[in-house]
DRENLUMFI-760476 format. One record per residue: residue number from 0; x, y, z of N, C-alpha, C, O, CB in turn. Coordinates in nm, 3 decimals, padded with zeros to 5 digits. Each point is the difference from the previous one (the first is absolute). Last residue first. Glycine has a CB too. Example, Ala and Ser with C-alpha at 12.3 -4.5 7.8 and 13.67 -1.06 7.14 Angstrom:
SITE     i      n.px      n.py      n.pz     ca.px     ca.py     ca.pz      c.px      c.py      c.pz      o.px      o.py      o.pz     cb.px     cb.py     cb.pz
SITE     1    01.285   -00.225    00.708    00.082    00.119    00.006   -00.077    00.109    00.073    00.051    00.111    00.017    00.067   -00.174   -00.232
SITE     0   -00.089   -00.509    00.208   -00.089    00.119    00.000    00.090    00.120    00.000    00.104   -00.002    00.066   -00.293   -00.115    00.059
***
This chain:
SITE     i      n.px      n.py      n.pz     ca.px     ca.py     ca.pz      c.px      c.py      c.pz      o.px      o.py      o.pz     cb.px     cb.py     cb.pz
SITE    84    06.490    08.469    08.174   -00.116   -00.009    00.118    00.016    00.119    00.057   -00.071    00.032    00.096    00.064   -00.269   -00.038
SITE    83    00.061    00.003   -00.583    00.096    00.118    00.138   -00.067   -00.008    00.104   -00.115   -00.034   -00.027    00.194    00.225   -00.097
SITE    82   -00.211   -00.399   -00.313    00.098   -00.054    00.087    00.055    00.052    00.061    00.114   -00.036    00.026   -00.097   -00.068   -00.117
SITE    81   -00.177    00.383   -00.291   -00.059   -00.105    00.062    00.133   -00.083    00.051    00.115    00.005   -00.041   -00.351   -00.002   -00.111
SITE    80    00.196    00.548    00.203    00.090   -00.091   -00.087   -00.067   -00.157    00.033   -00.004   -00.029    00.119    00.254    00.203   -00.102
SITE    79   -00.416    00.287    00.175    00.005    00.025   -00.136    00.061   -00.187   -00.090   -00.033   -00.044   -00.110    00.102    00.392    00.185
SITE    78   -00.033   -00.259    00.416   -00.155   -00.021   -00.028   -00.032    00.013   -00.155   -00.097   -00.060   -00.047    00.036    00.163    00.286
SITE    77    00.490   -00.004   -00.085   -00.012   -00.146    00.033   -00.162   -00.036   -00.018   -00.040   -00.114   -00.025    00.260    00.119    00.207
SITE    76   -00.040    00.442   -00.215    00.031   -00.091   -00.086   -00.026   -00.126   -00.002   -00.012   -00.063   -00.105    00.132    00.192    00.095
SITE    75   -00.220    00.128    00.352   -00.052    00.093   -00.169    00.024   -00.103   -00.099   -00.081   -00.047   -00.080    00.170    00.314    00.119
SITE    74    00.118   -00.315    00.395   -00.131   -00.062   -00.017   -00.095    00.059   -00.082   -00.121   -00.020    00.008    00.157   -00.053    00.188
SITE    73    00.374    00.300   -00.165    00.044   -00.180   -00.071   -00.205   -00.082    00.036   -00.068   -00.069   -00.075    00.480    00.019    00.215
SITE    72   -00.299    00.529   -00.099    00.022   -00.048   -00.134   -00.034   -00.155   -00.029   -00.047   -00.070   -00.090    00.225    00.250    00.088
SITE    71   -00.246    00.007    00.458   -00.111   -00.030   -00.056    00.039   -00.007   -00.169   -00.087   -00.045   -00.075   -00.063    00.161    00.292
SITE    70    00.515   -00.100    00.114   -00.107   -00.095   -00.018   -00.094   -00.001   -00.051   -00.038   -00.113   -00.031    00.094    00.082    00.150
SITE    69    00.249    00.377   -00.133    00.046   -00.086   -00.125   -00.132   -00.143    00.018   -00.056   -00.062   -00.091    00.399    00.142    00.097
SITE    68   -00.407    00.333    00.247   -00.060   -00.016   -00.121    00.093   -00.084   -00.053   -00.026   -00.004   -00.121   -00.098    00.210    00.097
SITE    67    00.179   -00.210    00.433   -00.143   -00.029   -00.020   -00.034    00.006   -00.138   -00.081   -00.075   -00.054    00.027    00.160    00.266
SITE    66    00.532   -00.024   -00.093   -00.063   -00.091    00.011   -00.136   -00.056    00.001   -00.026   -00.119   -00.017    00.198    00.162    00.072
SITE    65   -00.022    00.398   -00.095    00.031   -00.034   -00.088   -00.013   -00.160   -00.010   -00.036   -00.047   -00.108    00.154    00.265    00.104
SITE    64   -00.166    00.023    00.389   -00.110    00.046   -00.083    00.028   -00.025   -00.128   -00.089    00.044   -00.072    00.030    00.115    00.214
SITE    63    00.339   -00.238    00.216   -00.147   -00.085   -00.004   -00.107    00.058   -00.100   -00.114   -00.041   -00.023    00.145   -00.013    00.276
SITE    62    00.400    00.255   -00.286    00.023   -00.114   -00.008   -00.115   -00.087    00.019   -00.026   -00.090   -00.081    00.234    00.155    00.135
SITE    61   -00.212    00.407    00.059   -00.012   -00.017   -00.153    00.058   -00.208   -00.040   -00.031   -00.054   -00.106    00.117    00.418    00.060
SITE    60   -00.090   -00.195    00.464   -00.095    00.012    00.014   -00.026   -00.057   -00.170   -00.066   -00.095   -00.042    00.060    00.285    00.278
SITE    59    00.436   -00.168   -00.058   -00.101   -00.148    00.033   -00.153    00.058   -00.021   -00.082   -00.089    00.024    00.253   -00.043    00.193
SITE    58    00.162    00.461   -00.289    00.026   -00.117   -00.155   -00.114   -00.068    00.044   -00.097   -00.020   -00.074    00.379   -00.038    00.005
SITE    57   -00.277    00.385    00.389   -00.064    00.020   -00.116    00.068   -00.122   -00.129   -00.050   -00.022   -00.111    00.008    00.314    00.206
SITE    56    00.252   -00.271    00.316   -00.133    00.009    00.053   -00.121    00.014   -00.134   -00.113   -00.049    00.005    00.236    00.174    00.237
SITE    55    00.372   -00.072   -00.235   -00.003   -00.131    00.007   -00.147   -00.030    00.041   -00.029   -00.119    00.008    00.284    00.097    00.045
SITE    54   -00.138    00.433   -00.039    00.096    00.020   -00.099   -00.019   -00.190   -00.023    00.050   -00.037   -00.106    00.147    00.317    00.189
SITE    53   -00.378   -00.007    00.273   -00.074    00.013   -00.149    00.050   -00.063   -00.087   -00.070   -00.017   -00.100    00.012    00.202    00.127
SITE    52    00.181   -00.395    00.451    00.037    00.111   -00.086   -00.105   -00.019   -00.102   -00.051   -00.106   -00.037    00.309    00.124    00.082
SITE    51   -00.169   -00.284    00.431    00.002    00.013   -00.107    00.011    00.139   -00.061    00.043    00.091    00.070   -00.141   -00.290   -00.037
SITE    50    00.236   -00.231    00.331    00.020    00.143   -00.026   -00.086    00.020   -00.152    00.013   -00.085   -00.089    00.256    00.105    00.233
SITE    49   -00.277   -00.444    00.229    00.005    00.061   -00.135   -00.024    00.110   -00.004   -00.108    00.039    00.046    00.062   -00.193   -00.128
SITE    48    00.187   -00.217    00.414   -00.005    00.129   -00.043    00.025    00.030   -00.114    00.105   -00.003   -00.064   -00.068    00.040    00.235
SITE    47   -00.293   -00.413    00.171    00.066   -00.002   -00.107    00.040    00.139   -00.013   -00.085    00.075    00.050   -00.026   -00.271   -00.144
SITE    46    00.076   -00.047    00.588   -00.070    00.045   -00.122    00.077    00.078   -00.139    00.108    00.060    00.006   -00.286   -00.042    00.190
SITE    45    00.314   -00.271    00.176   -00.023   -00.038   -00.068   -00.074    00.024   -00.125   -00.019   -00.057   -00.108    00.083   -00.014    00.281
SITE    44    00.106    00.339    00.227    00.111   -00.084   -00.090    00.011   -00.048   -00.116    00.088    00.015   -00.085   -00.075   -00.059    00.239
SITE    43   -00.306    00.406    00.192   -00.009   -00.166   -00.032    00.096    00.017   -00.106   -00.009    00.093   -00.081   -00.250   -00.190    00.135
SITE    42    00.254    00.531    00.097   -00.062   -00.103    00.100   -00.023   -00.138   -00.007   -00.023   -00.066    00.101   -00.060    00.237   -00.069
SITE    41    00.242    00.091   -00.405    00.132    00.054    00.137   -00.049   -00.080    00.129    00.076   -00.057    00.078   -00.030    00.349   -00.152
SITE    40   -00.322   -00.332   -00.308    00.144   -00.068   -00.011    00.066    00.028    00.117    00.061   -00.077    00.073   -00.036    00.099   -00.309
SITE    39   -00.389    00.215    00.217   -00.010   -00.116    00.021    00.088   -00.110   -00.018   -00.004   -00.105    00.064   -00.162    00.200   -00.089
SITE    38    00.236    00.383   -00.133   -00.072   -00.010    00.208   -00.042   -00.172   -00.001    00.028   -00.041    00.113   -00.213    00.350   -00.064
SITE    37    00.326   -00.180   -00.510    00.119   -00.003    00.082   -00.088   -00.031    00.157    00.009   -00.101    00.071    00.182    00.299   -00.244
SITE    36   -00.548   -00.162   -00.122    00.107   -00.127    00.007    00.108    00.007    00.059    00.025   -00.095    00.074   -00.087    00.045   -00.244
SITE    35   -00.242    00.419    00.149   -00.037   -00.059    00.109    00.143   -00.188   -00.022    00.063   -00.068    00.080   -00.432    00.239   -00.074
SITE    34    00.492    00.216   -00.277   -00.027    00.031    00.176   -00.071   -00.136    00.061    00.057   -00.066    00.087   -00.111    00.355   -00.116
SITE    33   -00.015   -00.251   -00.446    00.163   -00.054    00.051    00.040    00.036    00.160    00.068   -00.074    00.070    00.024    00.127   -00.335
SITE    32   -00.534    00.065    00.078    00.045   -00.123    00.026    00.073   -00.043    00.022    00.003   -00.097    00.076   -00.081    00.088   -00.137
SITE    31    00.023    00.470    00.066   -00.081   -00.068    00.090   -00.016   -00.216    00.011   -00.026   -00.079    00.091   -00.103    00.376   -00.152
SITE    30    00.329   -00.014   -00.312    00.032    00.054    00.124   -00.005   -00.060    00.099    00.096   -00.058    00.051   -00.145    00.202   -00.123
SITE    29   -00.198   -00.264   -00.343    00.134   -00.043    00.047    00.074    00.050    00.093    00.075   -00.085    00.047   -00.076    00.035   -00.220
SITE    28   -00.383    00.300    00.087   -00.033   -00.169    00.050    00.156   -00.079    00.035    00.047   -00.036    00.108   -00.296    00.010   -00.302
SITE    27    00.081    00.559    00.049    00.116   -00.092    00.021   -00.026   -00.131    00.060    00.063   -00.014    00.105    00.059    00.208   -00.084
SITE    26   -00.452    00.097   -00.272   -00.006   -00.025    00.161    00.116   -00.074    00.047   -00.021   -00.094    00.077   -00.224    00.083   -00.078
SITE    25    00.236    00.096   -00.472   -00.071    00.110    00.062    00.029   -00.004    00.180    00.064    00.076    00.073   -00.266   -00.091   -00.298
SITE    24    00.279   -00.359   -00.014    00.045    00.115   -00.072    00.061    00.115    00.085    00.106    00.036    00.051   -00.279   -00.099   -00.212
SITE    23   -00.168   -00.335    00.166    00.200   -00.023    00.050    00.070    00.151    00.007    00.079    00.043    00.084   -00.029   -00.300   -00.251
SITE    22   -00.510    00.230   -00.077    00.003    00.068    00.119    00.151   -00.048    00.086    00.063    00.079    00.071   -00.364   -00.070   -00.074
SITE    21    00.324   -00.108   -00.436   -00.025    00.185    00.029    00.031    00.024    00.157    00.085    00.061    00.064   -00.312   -00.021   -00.253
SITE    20    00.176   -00.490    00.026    00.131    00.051    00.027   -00.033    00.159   -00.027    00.096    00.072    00.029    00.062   -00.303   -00.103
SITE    19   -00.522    00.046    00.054    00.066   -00.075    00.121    00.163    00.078    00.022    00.053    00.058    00.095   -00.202   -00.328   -00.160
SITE    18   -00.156    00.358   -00.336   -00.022    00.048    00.116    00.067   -00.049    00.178    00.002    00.056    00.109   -00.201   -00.023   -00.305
SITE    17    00.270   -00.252   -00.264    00.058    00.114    00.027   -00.066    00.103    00.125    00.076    00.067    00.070   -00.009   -00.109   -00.326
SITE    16   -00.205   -00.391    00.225    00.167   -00.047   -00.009    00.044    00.207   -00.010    00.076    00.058    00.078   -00.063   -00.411   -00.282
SITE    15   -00.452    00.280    00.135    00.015   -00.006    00.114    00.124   -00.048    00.032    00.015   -00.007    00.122   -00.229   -00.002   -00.106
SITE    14    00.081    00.084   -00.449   -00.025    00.103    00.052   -00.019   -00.008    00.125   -00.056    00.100    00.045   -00.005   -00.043   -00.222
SITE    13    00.149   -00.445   -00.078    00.136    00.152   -00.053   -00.046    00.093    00.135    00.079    00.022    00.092   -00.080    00.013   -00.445
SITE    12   -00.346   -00.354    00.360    00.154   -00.068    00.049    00.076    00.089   -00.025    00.059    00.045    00.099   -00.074   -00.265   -00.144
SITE    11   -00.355    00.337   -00.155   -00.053    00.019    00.153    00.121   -00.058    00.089    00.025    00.041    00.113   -00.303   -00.077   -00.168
SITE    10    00.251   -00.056   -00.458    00.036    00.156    00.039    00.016    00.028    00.161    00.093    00.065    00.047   -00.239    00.011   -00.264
SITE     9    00.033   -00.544    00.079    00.140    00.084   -00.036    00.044    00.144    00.038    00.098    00.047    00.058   -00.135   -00.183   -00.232
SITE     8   -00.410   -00.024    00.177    00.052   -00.029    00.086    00.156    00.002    00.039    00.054    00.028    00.107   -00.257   -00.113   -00.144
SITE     7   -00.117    00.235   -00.372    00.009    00.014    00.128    00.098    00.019    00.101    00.062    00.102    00.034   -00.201   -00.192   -00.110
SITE     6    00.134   -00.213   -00.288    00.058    00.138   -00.030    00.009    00.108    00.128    00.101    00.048    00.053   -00.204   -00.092   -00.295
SITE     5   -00.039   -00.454    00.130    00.089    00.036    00.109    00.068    00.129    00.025    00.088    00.030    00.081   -00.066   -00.239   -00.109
SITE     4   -00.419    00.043   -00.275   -00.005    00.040    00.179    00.115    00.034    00.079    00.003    00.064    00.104   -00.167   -00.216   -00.097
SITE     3    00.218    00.022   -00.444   -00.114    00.119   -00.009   -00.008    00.052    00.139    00.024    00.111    00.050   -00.177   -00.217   -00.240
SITE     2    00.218   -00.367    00.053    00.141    00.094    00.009   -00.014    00.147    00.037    00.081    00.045    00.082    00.007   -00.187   -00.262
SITE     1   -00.418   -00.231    00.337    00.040    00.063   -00.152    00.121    00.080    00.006    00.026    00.076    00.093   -00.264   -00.054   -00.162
SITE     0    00.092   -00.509    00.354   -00.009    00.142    00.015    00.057    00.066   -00.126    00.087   -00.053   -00.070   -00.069    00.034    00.323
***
């Protein structure tokens, strides 16, 4: 595949990582999520509680999205270099 192509598709990843957390945003989601996790913790034990926040909610977004593009560096590279697979 051409490098060319992945231009695109890059953009369409930025631009739904930010629309996502808009709509988080906008429509308090975390609200409504951290509600429903305490109500199920409080009813099962076992279930996990994770609280979250904007504030720890937006690195992980920018974190997978920095991992896709370091992967496609390295299989950039590895297709560029002989003896790489």
């Amino acid at each position: 595949m051409q490098s060319e192509s992945w231009g695109p598709a890059w953009l369409l990843l930025c631009l739904s990582f930010a629309a996502n957390i808009l709509d988080d945003a906008v429509n308090d989601f975390l609200g409504y999520y951290n509600a429903t996790v305490l109500t199920l913790y409080g009813h099962f034990s076992w279930f996990p509680r994770v609280d979250l926040s904007f504030r720890c909610l937006a690195p992980d977004f920018l974190d997978s999205e920095l991992s896709v593009f370091m992967q496609r560096l390295r299989a950039q590279g590895a297709a560029g270099e002989p003896g790489q697979a």
